[in-house]
C-alpha positions as CSV (number, residue, x, y, z in Angstrom):
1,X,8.9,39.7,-10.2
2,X,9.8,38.9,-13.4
3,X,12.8,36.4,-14.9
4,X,15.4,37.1,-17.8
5,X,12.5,36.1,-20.4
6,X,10.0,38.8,-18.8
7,X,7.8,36.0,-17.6
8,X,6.8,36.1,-14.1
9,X,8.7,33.8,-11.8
10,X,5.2,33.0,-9.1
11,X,6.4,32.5,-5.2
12,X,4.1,29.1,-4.8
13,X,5.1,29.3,-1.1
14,X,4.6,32.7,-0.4
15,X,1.0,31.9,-2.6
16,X,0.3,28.6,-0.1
17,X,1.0,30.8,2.7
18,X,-1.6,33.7,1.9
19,X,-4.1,31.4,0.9
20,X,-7.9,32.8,2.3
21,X,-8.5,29.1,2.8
22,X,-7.1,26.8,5.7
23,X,-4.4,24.2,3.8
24,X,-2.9,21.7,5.5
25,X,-0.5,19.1,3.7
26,X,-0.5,15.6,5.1
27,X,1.8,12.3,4.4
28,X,0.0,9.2,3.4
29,X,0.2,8.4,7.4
30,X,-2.1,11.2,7.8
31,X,0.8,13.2,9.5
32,X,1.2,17.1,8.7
33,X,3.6,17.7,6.8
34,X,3.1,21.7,6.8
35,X,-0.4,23.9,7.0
36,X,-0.6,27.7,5.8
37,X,-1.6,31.0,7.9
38,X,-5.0,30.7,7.4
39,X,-5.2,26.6,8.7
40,X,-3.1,28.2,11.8
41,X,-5.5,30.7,12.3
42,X,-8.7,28.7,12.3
43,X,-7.3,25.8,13.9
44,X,-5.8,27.4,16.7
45,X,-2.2,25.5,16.6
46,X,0.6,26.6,15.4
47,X,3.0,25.4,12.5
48,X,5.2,23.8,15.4
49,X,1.9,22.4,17.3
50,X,0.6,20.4,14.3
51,X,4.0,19.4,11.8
52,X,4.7,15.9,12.7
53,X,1.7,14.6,14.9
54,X,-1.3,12.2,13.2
55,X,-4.1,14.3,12.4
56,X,-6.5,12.8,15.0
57,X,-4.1,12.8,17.9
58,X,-4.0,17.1,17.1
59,X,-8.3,17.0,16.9
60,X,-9.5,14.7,18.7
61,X,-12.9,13.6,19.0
62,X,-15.3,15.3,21.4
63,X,-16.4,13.0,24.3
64,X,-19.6,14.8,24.7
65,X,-20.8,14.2,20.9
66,X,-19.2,10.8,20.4
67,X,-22.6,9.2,20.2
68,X,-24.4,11.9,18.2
69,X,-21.6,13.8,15.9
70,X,-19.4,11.6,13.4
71,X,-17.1,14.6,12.3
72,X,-13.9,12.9,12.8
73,X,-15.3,9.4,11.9
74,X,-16.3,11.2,8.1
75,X,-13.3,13.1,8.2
76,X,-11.1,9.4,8.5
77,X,-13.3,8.2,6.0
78,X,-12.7,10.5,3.0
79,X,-8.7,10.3,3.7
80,X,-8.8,6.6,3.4
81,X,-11.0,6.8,0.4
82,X,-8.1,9.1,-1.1
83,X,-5.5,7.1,-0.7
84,X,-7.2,4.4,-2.1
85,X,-8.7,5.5,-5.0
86,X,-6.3,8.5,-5.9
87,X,-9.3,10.9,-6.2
88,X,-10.1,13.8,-4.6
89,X,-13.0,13.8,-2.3
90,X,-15.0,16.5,-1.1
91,X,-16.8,15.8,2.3
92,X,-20.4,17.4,2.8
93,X,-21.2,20.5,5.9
94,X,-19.5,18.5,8.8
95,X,-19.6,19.7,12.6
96,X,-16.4,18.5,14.1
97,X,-15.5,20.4,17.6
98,X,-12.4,21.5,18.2
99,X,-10.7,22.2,22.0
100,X,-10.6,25.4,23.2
101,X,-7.2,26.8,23.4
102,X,-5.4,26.3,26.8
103,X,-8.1,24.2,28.2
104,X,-8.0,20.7,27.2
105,X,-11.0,18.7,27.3
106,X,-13.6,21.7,27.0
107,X,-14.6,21.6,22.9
108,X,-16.5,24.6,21.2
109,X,-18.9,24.1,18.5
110,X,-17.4,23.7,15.0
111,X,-18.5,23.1,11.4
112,X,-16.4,22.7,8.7
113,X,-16.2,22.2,4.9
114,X,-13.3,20.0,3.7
115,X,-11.8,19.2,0.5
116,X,-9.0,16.1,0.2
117,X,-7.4,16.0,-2.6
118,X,-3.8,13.7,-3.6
119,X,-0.5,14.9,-4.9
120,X,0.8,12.0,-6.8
121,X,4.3,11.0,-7.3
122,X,6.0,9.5,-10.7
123,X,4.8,6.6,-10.1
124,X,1.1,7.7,-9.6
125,X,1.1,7.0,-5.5
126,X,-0.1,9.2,-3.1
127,X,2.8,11.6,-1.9
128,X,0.7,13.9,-0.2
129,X,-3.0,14.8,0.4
130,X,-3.7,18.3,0.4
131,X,-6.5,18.8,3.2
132,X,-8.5,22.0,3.0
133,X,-10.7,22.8,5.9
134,X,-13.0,25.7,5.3
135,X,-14.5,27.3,8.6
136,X,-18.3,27.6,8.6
137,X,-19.2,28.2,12.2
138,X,-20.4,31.8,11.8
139,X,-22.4,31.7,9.2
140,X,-24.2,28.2,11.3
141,X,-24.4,29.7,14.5
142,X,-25.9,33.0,12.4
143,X,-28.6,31.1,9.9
144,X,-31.2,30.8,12.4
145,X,-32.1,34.2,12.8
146,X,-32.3,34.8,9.1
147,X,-35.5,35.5,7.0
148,X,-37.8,32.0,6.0
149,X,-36.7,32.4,2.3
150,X,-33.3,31.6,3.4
151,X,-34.0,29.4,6.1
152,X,-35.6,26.7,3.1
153,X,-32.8,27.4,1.2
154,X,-30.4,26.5,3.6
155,X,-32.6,23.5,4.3
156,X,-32.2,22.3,0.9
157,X,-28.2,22.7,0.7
158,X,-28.4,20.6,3.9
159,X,-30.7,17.9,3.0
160,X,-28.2,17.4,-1.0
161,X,-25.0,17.5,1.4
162,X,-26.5,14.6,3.3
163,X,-27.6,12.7,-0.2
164,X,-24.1,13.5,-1.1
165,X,-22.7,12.1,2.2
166,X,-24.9,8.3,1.8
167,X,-23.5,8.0,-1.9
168,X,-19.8,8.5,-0.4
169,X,-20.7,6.5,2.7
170,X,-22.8,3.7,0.0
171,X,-19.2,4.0,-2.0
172,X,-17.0,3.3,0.8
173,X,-18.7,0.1,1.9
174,X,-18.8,-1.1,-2.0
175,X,-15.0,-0.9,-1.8
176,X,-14.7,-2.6,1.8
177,X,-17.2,-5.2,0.2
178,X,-14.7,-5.3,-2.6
179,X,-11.6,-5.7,-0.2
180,X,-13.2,-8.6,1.6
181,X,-14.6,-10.3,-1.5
182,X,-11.1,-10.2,-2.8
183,X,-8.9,-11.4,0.3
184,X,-11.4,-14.3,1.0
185,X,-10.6,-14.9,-2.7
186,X,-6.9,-14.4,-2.4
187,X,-7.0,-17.0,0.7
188,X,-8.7,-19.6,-1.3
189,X,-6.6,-19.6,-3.9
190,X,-2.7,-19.4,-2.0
191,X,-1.3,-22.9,-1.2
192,X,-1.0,-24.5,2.4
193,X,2.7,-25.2,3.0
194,X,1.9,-28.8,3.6
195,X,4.1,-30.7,1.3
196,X,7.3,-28.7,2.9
197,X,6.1,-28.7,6.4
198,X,8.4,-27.1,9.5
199,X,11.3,-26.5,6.7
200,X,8.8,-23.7,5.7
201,X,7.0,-20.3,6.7
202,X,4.6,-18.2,4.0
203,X,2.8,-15.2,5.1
204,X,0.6,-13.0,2.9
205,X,0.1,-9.7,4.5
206,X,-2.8,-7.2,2.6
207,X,-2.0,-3.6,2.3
208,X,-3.9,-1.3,4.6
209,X,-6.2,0.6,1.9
210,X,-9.8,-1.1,0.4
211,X,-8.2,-1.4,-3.1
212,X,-4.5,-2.0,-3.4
213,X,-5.0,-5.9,-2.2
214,X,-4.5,-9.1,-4.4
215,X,-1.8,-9.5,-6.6
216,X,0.6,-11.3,-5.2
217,X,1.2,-14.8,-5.1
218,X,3.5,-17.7,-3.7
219,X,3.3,-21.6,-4.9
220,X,5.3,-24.2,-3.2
221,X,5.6,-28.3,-3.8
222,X,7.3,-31.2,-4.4
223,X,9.1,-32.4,-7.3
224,X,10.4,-35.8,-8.5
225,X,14.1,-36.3,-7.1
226,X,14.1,-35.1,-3.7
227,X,13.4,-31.4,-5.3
228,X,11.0,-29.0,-4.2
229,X,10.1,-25.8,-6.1
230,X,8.8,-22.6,-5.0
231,X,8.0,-18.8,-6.7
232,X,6.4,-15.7,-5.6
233,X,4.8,-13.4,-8.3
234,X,2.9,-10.0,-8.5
235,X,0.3,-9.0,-11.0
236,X,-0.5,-5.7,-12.3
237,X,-3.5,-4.1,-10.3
238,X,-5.5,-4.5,-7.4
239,X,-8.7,-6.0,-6.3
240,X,-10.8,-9.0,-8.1
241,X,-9.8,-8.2,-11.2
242,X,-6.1,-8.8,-10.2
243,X,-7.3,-11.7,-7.7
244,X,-8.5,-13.2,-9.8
245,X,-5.4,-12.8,-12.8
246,X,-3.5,-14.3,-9.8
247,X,-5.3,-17.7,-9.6
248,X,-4.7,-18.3,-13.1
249,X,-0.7,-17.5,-13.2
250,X,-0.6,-18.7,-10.3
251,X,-2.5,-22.6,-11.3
252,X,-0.3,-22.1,-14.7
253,X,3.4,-21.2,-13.4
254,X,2.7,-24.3,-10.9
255,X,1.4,-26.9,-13.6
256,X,4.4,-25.8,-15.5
257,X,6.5,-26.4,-13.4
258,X,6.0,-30.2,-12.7
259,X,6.7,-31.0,-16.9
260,X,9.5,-28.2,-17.5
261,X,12.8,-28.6,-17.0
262,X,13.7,-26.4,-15.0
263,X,12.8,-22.6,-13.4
264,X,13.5,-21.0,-17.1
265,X,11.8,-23.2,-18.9
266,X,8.5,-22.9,-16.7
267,X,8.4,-18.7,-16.7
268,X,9.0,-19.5,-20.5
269,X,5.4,-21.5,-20.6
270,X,4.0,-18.9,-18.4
271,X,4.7,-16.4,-20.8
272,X,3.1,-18.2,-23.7
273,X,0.2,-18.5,-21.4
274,X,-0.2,-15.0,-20.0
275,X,-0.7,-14.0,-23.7
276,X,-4.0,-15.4,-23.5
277,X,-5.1,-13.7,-20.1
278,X,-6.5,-10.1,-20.0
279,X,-4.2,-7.8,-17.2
280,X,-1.6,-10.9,-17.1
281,X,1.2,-8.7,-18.8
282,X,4.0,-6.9,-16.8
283,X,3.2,-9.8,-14.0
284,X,6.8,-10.5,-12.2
285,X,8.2,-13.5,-11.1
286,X,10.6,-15.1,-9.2
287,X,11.5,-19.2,-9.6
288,X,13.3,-21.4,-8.4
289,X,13.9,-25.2,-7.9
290,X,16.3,-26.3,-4.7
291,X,17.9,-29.4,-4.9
292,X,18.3,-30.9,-1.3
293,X,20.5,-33.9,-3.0
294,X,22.9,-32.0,-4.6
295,X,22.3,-29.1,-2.3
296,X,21.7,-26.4,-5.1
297,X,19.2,-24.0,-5.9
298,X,18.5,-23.2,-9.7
299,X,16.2,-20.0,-10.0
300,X,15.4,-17.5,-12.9
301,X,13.5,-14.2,-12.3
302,X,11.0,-12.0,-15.0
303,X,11.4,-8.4,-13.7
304,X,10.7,-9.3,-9.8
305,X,12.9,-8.6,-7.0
306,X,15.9,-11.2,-6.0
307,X,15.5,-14.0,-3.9
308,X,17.9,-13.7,-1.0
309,X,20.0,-16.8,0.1
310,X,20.8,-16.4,3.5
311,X,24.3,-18.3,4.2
312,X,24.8,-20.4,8.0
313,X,27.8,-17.4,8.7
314,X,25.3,-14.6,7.9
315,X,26.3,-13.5,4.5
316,X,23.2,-12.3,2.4
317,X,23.3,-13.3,-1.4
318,X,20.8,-11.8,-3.7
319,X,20.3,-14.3,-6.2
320,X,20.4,-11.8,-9.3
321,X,22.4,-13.2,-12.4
322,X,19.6,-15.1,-13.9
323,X,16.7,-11.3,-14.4
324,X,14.9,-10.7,-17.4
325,X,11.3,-8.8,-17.8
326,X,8.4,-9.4,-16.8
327,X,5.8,-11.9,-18.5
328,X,4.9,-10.3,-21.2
329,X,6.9,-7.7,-21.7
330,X,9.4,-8.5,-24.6
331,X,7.3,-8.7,-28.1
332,X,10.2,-11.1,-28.8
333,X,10.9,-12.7,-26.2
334,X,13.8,-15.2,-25.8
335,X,14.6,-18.4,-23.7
336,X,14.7,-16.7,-20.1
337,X,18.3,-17.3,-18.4
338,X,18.4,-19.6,-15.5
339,X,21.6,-19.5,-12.6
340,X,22.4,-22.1,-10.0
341,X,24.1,-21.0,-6.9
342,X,25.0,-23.8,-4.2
343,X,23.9,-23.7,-0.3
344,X,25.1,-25.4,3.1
345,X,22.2,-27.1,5.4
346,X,21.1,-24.7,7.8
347,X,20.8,-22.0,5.2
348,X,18.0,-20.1,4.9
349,X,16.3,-19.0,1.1
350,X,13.7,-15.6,1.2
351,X,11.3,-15.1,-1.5
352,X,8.9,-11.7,-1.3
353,X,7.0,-8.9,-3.5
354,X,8.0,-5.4,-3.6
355,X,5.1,-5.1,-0.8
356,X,8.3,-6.0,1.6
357,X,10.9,-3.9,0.8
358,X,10.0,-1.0,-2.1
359,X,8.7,2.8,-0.3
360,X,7.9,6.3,-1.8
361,X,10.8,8.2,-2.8
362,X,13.4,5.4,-2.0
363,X,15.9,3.4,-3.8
364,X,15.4,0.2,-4.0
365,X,18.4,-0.3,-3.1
366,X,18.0,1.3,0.6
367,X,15.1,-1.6,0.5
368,X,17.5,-4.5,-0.1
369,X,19.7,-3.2,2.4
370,X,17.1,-3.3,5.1
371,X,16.6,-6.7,4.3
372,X,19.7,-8.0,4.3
373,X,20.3,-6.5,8.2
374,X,16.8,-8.2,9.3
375,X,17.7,-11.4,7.5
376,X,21.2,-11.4,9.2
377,X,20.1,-10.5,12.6
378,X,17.0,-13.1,12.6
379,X,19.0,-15.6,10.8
380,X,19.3,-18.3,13.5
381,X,15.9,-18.0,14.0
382,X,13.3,-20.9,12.8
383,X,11.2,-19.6,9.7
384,X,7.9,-18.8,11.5
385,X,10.2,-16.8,13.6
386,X,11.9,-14.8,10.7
387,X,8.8,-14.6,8.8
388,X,7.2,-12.4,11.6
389,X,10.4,-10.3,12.2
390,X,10.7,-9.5,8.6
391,X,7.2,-8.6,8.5
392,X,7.4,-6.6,12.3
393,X,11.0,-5.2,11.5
394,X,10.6,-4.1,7.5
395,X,6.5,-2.8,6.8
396,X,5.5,0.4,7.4
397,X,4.3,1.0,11.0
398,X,0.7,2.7,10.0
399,X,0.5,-0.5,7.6
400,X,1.5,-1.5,4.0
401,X,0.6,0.3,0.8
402,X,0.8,-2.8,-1.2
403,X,0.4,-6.2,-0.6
404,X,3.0,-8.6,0.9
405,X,3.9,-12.1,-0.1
406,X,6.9,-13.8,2.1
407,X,8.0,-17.2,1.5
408,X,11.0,-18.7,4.3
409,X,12.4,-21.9,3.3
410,X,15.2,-23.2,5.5
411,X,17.6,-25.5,3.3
C-alpha cells in the first residue's frame, strides 16, 4: 500500500504478527502485554492464555530440573537486569522446559535463545520489554548425531555462551553489590526522628530494581522557639553517585536551616551550595518550618511535589503557592517565594518524593488525587499507622520504580 505521497504506509502490526520469530511484549511487571503467531505457536498458549498473567506463573519452573536447570532463574535475571539498566540483554543457549499441553505437571525438553530488549517512554523509563524467545530444541535434540567437525564446533559456541553467561551473571552481582553498598549508605546518612519523637513517622522505602535507589532524602529537627523544621528532597540519579550527592544536600539544606530565616532563605543557601557539587543540579526540594506556638507552618518548594496538610475534618490542602525550580536550575536565580498557611492541633502535615505518587503514563495529577483519598481515609490514624497505609495503599504492588521518602508529622 501506498499513501497520497507514494510512500508506503508499513502495517507494523500485521509485520509483529508474521514475524518468523516468537515476540512477546511484556509490562515492567513482567506481565504480557501481547505475543505474535509465532510466540503462540512455539509456546503452546494462546493470545488469551498468556495476555495478562506474570510470565512465570504461564512457564513455570520444572520440579524435576529445579536443582540441575536454572532456565527460569536466568530468564528472571536478564528482565531485571533490563529494567534496571535500560539495555537490552541477550541471554546465552538456555534449556527451560515447558508443560506439555493439556497435561499439567509433565514438562518436555526445551532450549531456547532469548533476546530482552526495552521500549522506553518520553521520559526514558521502561514501558515495555520486548521478549524474543527463539526455539532451539530441534536442532539440540539433532546435534548429536552429526559429524565430529560439527560436534567441536558446537562445543565451542557452547563453551563462549557460557563465558558470556558468568560476565552477565559477574554483572548482575556488581550491581546487587552496588544496590547494597548504596542503601547501607543511604541508612547511615537519613536522620533518626528522635528530636520529634511520637509526633512523627519517616519511612524510606528503595525501589525494587539494583540501580534506581538513593536519592531521596528527609531531614527533621528542632529549632529555637518551640519550631521544628523538616524537608524531603530528591537528587538526579541513582546509586552511589546520587547517595552520596544526597549526604551533602542533605548535611547543607539542614545546617542552613538552623542560621536562615526562614524555609526560602535556606533553599536559597542550598542553591549557592549545590553550585559547587557535581550531579547536585535539578535536585528538588520541599521546606518547611511549623510553628507549634503560633500554630503555622511556613514552607517554600524548588520544583518538588506539594506538601499535603491534612486538616482534623479531612480536607486535604496541597501546600502549593510558594513553587519555584529546582536547585540549580535558574542561571539567574531569584529569592525563592515562601507561603504560610495556619493548622489546628490534631492535623496532620505529609511530606514525600515522586517515588509515592508519580507512574508511567499518568498525570500527576491522578497521583495527588490518590493521595488525598489515603490521607483522608487514614487520617485519624497515629503517623506510624498512616505511614504504612500510604505506603501499602499508594506503591505499586510488584514494588516501586523509584525510591520513596515519607515524612508524617502530626501538628
Amino acid at each position: 500500500m501506498s499513501g497520497d505521497g507514494g510512500d508506503p504506509e508499513i502495517d507494523y502490526r500485521a509485520v509483529y504478527k508474521g514475524l518468523p520469530a516468537g515476540i512477546a511484549l511484556l509490562d515492567p511487571g513482567l506481565h504480557y502485554l501481547d505475543v505474535n503467531d509465532a510466540y503462540e505457536r512455539q509456546s503452546g498458549k494462546s493470545l488469551a492464555d498468556l495476555v495478562g498473567r506474570y510470565i512465570f506463573d504461564v512457564f513455570p519452573d520444572s520440579p524435576e530440573r529445579a536443582d540441575t536447570a536454572n532456565g527460569p532463574a536466568n530468564l528472571g535475571a536478564s528482565l531485571r537486569h533490563v529494567l534496571a539498566t535500560r539495555e537490552r540483554d541477550a541471554l546465552p543457549l538456555q534449556r527451560y522446559d515447558v508443560e506439555r499441553p493439556g497435561r499439567p505437571g509433565v514438562f518436555e525438553e526445551r532450549y531456547w535463545s532469548t533476546i530482552n530488549t526495552p521500549v522506553l517512554d518520553a521520559d526514558g523509563e521502561v514501558a515495555l520489554i520486548v521478549h524474543r524467545a527463539e526455539e532451539v530444541t530441534a536442532f539440540m535434540k539433532a546435534r548429536d548425531g552429526g559429524p565430529a567437525s560439527h560436534n567441536k564446533l558446537e562445543a565451542e559456541l557452547y563453551m563462549r555462551a557460557r563465558e558470556l553467561q558468568e560476565l552477565n551473571m559477574r554483572l548482575r552481582r556488581a550491581h546487587a553489590h552496588e544496590r547494597e553498598v548504596a542503601l547501607t549508605l543511604q541508612s547511615a546518612l537519613l536522620p533518626a526522628t528522635r528530636p520529634i519523637g511520637h509526633r512523627a513517622a519517616v519511612r524510606y522505602q528503595p525501589a525494587v530494581s539494583a540501580l534506581n535507589v538513593c536519592g531521596d532524602w528527609y531531614d527533621m529537627a528542632d529549632l529555637p522557639g518551640e519550631r521544628t523544621t523538616v524537608a524531603v528532597g530528591d537528587v538526579v540519579g541513582h546509586g552511589l553517585r546520587a547517595a552520596t550527592v544526597m549526604g551533602q544536600l542533605r548535611s547543607a539544606l539542614s545546617a542552613a536551616a538552623r542560621v536562615t530565616e526562614g524555609p526560602a532563605a535556606a533553599l536559597d543557601a542550598l542553591g549557592l551550595y549545590a553550585e559547587s557539587v557535581e550531579g547536585a543540579q535539578s535536585t528538588t526540594v520541599v521546606k518547611a518550618h511549623v510553628d507549634w506556638r503560633g500554630r503555622t507552618i511556613t514552607y517554600s518548594t524548588a520544583g518538588h511535589p506539594p506538601a499535603a496538610l491534612v486538616h482534623p475534618g479531612g480536607t486535604v490542602e496541597f501546600l502549593d503557592r510558594a513553587t519555584d525550580p529546582p536547585i540549580g536550575a535558574d542561571p539567574e536565580p531569584e529569592p525563592r517565594p515562601e507561603a504560610v498557611v495556619g493548622f489546628e492541633p490534631g492535623a496532620t502535615l505529609v511530606l514525600y518524593t515522586d517515588g509515592l505518587i508519580e507512574r508511567r503514563s499518568e498525570d500527576i495529577d491522578v497521583g495527588l488525587g490518590r493521595l488525598a483519598t489515603s490521607l483522608a481515609r487514614h487520617r485519624e490514624a497515629d503517623p506510624e499507622s498512616l505511614a504504612d497505609a500510604l505506603l501499602d495503599e499508594l506503591l505499586p504492588p510488584d514494588g516501586a520504580t523509584d525510591d520513596t521518602a515519607l515524612v508524617v508529622l502530626r501538628l
